[in-house]
C-alpha positions as CSV (number, residue, x, y, z in Angstrom):
1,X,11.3,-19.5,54.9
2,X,14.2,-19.0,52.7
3,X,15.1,-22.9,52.5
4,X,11.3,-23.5,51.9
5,X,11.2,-20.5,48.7
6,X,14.2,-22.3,47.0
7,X,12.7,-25.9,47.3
8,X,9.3,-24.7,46.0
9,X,10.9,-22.3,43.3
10,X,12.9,-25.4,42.1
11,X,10.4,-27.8,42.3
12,X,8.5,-26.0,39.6
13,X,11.7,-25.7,37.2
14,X,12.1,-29.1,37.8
15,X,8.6,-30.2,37.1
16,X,8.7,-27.4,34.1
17,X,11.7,-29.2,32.6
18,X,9.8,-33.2,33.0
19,X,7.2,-31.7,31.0
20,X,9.0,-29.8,28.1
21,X,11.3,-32.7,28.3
22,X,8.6,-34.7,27.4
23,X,7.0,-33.0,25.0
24,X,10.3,-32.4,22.7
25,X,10.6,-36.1,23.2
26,X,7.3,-36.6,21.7
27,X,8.6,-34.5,19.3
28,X,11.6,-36.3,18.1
29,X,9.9,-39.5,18.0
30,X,7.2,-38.4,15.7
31,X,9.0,-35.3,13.4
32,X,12.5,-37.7,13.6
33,X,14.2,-33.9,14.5
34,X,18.3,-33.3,14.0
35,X,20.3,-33.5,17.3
36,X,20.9,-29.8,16.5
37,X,17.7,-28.7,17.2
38,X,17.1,-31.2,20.2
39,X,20.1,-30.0,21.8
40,X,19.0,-26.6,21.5
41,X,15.3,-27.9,22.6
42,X,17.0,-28.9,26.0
43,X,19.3,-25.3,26.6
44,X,15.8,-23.4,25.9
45,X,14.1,-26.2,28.6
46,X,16.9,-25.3,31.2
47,X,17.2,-21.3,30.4
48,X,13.1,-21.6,30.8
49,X,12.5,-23.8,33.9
50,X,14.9,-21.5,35.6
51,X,13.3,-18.4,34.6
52,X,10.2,-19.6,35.9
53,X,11.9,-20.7,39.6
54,X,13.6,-17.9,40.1
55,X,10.4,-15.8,39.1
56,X,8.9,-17.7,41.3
57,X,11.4,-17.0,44.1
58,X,11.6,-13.4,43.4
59,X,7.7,-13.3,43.9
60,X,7.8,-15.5,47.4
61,X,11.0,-13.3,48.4
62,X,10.5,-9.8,47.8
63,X,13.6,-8.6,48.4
64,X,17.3,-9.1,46.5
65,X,15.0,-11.1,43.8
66,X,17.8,-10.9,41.5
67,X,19.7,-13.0,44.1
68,X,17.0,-15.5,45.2
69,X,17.0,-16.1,41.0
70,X,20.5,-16.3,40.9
71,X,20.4,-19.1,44.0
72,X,17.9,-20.6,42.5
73,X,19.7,-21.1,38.6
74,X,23.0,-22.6,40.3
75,X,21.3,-25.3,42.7
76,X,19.4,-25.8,39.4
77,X,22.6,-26.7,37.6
78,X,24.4,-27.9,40.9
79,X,21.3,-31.0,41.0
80,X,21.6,-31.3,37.2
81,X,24.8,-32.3,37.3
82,X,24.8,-34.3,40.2
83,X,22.0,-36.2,38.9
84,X,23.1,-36.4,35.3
85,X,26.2,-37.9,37.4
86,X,24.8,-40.6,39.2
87,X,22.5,-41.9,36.6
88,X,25.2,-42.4,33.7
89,X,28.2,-43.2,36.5
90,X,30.8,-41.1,34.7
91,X,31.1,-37.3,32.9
92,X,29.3,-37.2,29.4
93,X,29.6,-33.6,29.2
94,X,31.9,-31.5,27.8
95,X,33.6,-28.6,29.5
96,X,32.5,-26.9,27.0
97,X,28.9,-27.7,27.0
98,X,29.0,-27.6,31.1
99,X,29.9,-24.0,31.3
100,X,27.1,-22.9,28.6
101,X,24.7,-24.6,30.5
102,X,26.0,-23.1,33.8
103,X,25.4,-19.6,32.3
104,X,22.3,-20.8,30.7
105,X,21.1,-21.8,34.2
106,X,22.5,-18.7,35.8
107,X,20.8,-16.4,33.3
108,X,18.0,-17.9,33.2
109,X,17.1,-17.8,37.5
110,X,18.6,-14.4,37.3
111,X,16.4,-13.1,35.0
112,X,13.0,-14.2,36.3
113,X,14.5,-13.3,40.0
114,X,14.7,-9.6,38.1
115,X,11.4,-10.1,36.1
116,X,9.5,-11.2,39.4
């Protein structure tokens, strides 16, 4: 049950994020948008999609929601990076940048696991 809450709960971030993703690319293309404000686009896509799974986990869960929130915000970031990984074959982040989004991520699971 618990495996089952975490892959459903980060299925919808994941689906959340393809669609905002899409959208602020839609975005760019047609406004022609700073990377400033696409950059921030993408934190407010991750801090959101992982509100929304680990909202989604506290609901399913019931109990320790903050914790299923939590879980769910650093396998969020855990597949991000992997993923982000594989596709470019070397590190294009910077430490910097990971550990924001790590928090982001974190935050962001946390809180909906506490909203929930």
């Amino acid at each position: 049950m618990q495996i089952k809450t975490i892959l459903r709960s980060l299925l919808l971030a994941y689906a959340l994020s393809g669609i905002c993703l899409l959208l602020l690319a839609l975005i760019v293309f047609k406004l022609d948008i700073g990377q400033e404000i696409v950059t921030v686009g993408i934190l407010v896509i991750y801090v959101v999609s992982c509100l929304a799974g680990g909202f989604l986990s506290g609901k399913l869960m019931r109990q320790n929601k903050y914790k299923w929130g939590f879980l769910v915000g650093l396998c969020y970031f855990v597949l991000l990076m992997i993923v982000s990984f594989a596709v470019q074959r070397q590190w294009d982040m910077s430490a910097q940048h990971a550990i924001t989004t790590f928090f982001m991520c974190l935050g962001g699971g946390t809180l909906g696991g506490m909203l929930s």
